[in-house]
C-alpha positions as CSV (number, residue, x, y, z in Angstrom):
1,X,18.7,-9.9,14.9
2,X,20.3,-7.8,12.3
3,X,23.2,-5.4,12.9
4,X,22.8,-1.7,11.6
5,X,25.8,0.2,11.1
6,X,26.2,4.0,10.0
7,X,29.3,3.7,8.0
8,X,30.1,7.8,8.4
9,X,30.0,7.8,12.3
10,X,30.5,4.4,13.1
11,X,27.1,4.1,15.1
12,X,25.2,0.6,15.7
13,X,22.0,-0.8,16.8
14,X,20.1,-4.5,16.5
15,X,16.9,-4.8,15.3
16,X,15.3,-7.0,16.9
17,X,11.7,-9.3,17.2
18,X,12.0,-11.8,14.7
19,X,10.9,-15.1,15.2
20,X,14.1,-17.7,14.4
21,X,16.8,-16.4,12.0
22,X,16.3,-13.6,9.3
23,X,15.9,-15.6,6.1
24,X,16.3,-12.6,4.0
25,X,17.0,-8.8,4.1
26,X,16.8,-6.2,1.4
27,X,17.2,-2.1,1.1
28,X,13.9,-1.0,-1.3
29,X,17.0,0.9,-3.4
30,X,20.7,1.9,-3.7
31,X,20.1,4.7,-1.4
32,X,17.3,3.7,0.6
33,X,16.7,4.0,4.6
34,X,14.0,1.3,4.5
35,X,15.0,-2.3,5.0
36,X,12.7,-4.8,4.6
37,X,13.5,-8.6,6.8
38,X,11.7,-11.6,6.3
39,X,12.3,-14.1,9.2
40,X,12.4,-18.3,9.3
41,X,8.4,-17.6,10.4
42,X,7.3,-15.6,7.8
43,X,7.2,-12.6,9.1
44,X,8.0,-9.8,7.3
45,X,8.8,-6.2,8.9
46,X,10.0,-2.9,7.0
47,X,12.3,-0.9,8.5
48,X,12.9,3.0,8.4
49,X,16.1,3.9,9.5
50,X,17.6,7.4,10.4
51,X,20.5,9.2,11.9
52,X,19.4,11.6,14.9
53,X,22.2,13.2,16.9
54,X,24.8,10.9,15.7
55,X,22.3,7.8,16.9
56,X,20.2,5.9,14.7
57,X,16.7,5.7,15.2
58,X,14.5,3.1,13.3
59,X,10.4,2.7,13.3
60,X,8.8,-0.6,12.5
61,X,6.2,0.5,9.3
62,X,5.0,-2.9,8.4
63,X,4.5,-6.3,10.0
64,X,2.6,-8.7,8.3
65,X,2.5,-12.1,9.7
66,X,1.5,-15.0,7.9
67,X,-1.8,-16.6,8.7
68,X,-2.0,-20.3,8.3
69,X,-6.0,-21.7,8.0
């Protein structure tokens, strides 16, 4: 899970699905809302966060999972 907090209103969420820990996590710039996780499996989802009403919302744009042959 990762822990999103809005540092202006104090608001927090989890994102969540990832298979074992989060291996690594990265904003695509300094003042980016998407955050790209990769987890333990390989996984790797994009983020794209937003404040709505003092709530943050967040859609999943990408998942690619690895596939092993």
């Amino acid at each position: 899970m990762v822990r999103v907090l809005s540092v202006s209103t104090a608001e927090r969420t989890l994102l969540k699905g990832f298979t074992g820990g989060v291996a690594d996590l990265a904003f695509a710039h300094l003042n980016s809302n998407q955050l790209a996780c990769l987890d333990e499996a390989g996984n790797l989802f994009v983020w794209r966060l937003a404040m709505d009403k003092e709530k943050i919302q967040y859609l999943v744009k990408i998942l690619l999972v690895p596939v092993f042959v």
